[in-house]
C-alpha positions as CSV (number, residue, x, y, z in Angstrom):
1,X,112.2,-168.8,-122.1
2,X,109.0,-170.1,-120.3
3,X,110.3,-172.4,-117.8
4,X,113.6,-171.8,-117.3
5,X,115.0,-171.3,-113.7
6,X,117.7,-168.5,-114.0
7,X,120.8,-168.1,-112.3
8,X,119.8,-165.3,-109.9
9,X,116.5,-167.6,-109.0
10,X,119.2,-170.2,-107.7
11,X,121.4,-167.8,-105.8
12,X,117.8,-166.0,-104.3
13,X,116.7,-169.6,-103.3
14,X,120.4,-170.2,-101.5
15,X,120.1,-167.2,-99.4
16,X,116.6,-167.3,-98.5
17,X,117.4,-170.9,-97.2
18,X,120.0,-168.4,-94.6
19,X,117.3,-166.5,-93.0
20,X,113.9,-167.4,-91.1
21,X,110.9,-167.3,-93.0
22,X,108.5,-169.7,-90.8
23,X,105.5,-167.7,-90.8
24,X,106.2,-164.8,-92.7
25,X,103.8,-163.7,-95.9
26,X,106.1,-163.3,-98.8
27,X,105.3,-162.1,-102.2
28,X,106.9,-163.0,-105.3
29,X,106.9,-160.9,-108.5
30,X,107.5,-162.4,-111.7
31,X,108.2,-165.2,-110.3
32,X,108.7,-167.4,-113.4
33,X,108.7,-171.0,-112.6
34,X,108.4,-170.4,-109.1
35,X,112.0,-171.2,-107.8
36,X,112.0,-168.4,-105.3
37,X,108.5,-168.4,-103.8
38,X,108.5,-172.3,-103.8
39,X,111.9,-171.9,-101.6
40,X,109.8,-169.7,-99.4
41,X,107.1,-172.1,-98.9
42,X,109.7,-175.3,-98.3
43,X,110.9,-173.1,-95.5
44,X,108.1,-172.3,-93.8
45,X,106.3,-169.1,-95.2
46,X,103.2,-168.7,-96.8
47,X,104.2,-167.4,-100.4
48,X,101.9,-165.7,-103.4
49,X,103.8,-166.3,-106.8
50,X,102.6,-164.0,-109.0
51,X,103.5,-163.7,-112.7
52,X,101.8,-162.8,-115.7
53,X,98.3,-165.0,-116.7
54,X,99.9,-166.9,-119.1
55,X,102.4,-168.3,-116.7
56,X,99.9,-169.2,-113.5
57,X,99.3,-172.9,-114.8
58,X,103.1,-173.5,-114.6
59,X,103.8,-171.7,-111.6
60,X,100.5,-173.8,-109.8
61,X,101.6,-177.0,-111.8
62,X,105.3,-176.4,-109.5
63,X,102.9,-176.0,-106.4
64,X,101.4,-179.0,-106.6
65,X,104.5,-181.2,-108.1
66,X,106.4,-180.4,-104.9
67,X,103.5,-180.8,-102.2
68,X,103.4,-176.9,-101.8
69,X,99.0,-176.0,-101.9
70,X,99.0,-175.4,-98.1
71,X,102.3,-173.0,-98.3
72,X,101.9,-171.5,-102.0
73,X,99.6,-170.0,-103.9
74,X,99.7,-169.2,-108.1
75,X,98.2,-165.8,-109.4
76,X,98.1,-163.4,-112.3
77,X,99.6,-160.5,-111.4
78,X,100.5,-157.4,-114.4
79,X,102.6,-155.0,-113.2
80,X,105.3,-152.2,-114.3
């Protein structure tokens, strides 16, 4: 369902909050509403959420509701 935050999101988000990621490049594929990437960015990478085009406007609304357009950026991306 569009904009739901699913349990492996959550447990993604824990660990990645475990390891450094200040100034890495991450990407993240299919990223939904963001949850993963948007952990990414909190923590000091520079992420690319990705997701197909009809999700982009949710995934850059999440950018910008938590203060994230200098870490995070929102694109189509059709894969698989």
């Amino acid at each position: 369902p569009l904009g739901r935050v699913w349990d492996a999101g959550i447990l993604l988000s824990e660990y990645l909050q475990s390891i450094p990621l200040t100034g890495l490049h991450v990407i993240d594929l299919g990223s939904g509403t963001g949850i993963c990437g948007l952990t990414a960015a909190r923590l000091g990478a520079f992420a690319r959420c990705t997701d197909q085009p009809h999700l982009v406007d949710l995934l850059q609304h999440n950018i910008d509701q938590n203060g994230l357009g200098e870490n995070a950026v929102a694109e189509a991306l059709t894969w698989g």
